[in-house]
C-alpha distance (Angstrom), angle and dihedral (degrees) to the residues before:
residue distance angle dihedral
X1 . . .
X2 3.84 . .
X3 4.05 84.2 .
X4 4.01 87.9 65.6
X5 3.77 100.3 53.8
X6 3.93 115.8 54.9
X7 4.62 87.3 -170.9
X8 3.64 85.1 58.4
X9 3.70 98.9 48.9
X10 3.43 95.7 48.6
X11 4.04 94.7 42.8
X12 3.78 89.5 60.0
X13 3.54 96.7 38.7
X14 3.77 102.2 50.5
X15 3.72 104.4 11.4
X16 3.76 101.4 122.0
X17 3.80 93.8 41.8
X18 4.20 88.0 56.2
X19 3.92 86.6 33.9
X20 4.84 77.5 59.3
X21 3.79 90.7 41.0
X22 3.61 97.4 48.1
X23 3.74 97.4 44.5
X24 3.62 87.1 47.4
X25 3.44 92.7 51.1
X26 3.87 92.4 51.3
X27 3.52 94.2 49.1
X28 3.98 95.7 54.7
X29 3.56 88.6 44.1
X30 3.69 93.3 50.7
X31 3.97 93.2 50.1
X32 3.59 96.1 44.7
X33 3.86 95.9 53.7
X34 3.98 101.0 39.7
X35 4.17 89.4 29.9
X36 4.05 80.4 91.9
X37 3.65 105.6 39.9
X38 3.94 95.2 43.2
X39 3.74 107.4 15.3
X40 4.15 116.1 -151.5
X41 3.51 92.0 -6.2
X42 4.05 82.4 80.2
X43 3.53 94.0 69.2
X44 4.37 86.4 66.9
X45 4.17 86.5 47.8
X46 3.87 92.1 40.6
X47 4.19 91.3 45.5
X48 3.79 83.6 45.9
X49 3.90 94.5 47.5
X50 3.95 95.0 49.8
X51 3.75 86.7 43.1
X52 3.61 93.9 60.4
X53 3.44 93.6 38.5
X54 3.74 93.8 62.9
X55 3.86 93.0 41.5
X56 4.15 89.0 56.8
X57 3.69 93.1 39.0
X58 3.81 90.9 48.1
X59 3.51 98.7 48.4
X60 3.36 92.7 47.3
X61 3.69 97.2 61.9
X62 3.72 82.4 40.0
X63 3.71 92.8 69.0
X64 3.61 96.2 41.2
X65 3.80 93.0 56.3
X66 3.90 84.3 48.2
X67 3.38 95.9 51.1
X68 4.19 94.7 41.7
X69 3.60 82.5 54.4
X70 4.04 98.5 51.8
X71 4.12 86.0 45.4
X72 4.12 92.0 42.5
């Protein structure tokens, strides 16, 4: 089944790295916009940001590789 649907082959394959890169991603974007308004404190809402990235990102690929398995 995993040999019909490209999305899903990549998801399980290289979920955790995209689950790093966006988190990443959403941390240095949260810095650079608030790093003006706020100053350091941006570094505790851009930690936070990245953080939560990672946990959605994660459990997202989480569930699908639950799911694939139920269905497999």
């Amino acid at each position: 089944m995993k040999e019909n649907f490209f999305a899903l082959k990549l998801i399980l394959r290289f979920g955790t790295i995209g689950a790093v890169v966006l988190a990443v991603l959403a941390g240095v974007g949260t810095l650079s916009l608030l790093l003006p308004i706020i100053g350091l404190a941006a570094l505790l809402a851009a930690l936070a940001a990245g953080g939560l990235m990672f946990l959605l990102c994660k459990s997202y690929v989480e569930l699908v590789s639950i799911v694939f398995q139920m269905v497999h």
